[in-house]
NUPA-359487 format. One record per residue: residue in three letters; y, x, z of N, C-alpha, C, O, CB in turn. Coordinates in steps of 0.001 Angstrom, whole numbers, plus 500000, padded with zeros to 6 digits. Glycine has a CB too. Example, Ala and Ser with C-alpha at 12.3 -4.5 7.8 and 13.67 -1.06 7.14 Angstrom:
2
ALA494310513190507800495500512300507800496700513200507800496681514236508465495527511308509046SER497750512850507080498940513670507140500030512900507870501138513409508039499402514084505725
***
This chain:
100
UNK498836500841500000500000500000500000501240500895500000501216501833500798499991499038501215UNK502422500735499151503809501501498776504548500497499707504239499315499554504395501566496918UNK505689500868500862506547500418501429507526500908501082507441502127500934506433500394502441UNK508968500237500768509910500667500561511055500572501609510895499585502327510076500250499537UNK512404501456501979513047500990503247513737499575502778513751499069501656514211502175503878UNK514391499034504197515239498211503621516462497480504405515967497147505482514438497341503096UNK517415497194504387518648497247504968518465495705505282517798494895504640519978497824504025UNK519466495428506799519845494268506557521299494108506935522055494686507716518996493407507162UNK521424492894505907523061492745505261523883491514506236523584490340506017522997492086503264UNK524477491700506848525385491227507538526753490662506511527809491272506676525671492358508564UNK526743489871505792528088489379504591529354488658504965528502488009505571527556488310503506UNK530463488140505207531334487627505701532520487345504236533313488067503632531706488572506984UNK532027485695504117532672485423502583533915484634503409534433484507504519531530484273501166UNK534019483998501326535082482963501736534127481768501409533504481738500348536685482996500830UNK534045480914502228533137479328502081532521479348500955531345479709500906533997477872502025UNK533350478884499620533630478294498554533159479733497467533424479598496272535311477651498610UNK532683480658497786532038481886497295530447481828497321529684482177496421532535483081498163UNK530147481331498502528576480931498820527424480997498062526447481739498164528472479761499082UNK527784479768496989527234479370495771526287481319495402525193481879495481528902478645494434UNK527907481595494955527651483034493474527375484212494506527175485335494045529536483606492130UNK527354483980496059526647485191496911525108484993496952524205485816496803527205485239498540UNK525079483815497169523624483698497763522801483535495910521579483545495765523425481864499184UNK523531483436495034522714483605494056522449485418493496521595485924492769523370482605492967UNK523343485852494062523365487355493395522337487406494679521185487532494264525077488563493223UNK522390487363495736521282488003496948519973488017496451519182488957496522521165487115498384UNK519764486750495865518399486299495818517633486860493949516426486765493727518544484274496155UNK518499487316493027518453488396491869518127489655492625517160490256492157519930488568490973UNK518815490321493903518565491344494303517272491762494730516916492922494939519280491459495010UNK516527490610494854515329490407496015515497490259497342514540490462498088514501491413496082UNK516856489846497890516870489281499254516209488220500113516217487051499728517797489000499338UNK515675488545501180515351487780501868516751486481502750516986486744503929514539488776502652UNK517124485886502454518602485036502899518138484244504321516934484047504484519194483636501471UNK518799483934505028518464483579506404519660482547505845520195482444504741518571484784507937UNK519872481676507381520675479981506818522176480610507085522631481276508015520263478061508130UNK522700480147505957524602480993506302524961480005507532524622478827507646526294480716504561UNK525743480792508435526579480282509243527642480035508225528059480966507536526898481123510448UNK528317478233508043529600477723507463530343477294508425530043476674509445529496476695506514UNK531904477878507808532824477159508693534173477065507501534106477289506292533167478137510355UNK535172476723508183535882476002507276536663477069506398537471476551505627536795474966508004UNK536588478436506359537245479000505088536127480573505099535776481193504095539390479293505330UNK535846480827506231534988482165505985533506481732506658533283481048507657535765483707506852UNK532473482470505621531686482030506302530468483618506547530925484751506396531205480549505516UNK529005483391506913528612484694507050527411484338506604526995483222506916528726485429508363UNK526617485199505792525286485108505411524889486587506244525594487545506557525029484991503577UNK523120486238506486522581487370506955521401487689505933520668486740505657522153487196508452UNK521143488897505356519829488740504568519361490301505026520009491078505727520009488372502634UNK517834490547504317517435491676504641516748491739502754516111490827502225516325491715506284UNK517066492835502209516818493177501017516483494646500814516715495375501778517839492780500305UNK516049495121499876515636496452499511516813497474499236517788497274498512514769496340498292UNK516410499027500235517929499906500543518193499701498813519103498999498372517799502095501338UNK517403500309498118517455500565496544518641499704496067519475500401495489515983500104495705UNK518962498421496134519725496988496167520708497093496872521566496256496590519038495824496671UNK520954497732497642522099497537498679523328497965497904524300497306498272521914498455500114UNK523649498935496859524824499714496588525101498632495578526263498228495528524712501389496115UNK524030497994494602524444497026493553524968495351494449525591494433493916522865496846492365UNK524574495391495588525394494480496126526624494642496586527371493665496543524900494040496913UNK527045495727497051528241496552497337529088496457496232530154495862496389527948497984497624UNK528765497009494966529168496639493903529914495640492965530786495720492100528575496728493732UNK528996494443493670529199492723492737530195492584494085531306492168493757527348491119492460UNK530080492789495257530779492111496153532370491552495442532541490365495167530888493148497446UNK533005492175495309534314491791495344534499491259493868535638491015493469535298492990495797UNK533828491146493370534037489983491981533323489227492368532958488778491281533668490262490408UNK532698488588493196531624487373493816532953486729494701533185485525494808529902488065495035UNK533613487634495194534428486518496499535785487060496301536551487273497241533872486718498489UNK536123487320494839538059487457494636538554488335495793539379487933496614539088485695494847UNK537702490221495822538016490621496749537788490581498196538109491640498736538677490483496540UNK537424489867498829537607489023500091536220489537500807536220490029501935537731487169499793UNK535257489394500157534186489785500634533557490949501472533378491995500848533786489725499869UNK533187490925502819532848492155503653531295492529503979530756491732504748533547491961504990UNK530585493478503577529658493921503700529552495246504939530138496325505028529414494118502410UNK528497494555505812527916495923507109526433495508506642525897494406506523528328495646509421UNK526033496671506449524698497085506585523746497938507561524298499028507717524621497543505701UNK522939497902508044521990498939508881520697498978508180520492498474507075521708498490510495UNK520012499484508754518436499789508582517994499260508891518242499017510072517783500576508882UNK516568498280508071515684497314508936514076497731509405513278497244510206515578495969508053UNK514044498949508421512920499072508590512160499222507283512836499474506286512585498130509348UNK510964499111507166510177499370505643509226498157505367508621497876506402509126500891505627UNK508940497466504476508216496326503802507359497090503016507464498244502603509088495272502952UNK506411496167502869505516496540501472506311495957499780506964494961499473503738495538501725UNK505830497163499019507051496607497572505651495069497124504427494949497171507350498622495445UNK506787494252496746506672493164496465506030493828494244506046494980493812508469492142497055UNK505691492808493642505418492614492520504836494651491739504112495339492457506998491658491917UNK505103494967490954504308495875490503504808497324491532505890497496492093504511495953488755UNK503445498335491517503992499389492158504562500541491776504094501273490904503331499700492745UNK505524500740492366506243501985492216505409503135491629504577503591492414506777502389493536UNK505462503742490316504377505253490555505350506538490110506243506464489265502663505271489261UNK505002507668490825505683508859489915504219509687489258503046509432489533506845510125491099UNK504752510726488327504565511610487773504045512871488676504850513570489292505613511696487100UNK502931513055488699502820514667489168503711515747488730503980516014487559501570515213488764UNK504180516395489870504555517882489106504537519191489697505349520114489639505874517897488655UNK503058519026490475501943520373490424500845519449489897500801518220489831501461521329492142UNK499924520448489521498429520105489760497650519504490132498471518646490457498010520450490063UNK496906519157490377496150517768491026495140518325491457494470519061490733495708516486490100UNK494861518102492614494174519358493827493041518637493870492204519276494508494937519677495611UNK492438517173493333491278516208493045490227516225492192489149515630492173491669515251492740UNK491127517596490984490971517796489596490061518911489728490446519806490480492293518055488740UNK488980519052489185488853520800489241489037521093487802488601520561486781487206521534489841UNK490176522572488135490689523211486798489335524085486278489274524323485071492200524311487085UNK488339524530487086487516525953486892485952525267486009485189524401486435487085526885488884UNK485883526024484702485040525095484498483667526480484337482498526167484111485556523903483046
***
């Protein structure tokens, strides 16, 4: 099993932003918890993959006309969801025998 780390996102919109946050969260692969609403700012909590975190950082302020505040920490590591991650060797493969 491949675990990847993963942050959780602490967000603080404007209400009426909601909609186009919680839809970019959930493109990211966020996990979304229930937004606290109130009458002009409101707060979503999610936990999503670190990998994701900078492209949410990113969209933030065209999602909420600026306004939008992102804190993040560390949550810990998940197992990766849908296909797995692989790299490339680059020594040898110590499984292999080279000697024939």
């Amino acid at each position: 099993m491949v675990c990847e780390p993963t942050v959780r996102a602490s967000l603080e919109i404007p209400t009426d932003t909601i909609g186009a946050v919680t839809a970019a969260l959930a493109r990211l692969g966020a996990a979304v918890e229930t937004p606290s609403l109130q009458a002009e700012l409101s707060t979503i909590k999610a936990v999503l993959p670190a990998a994701r975190a900078d492209d949410l950082q990113r969209q933030l302020p065209a999602l909420t006309r600026g306004e939008g505040v992102l804190e993040s920490s560390f949550a810990g590591y998940q197992p990766v969801s849908g296909k797995q991650p692989t790299r490339r060797r680059t020594t040898a493969n110590p499984l292999t025998s080279t000697s024939k």
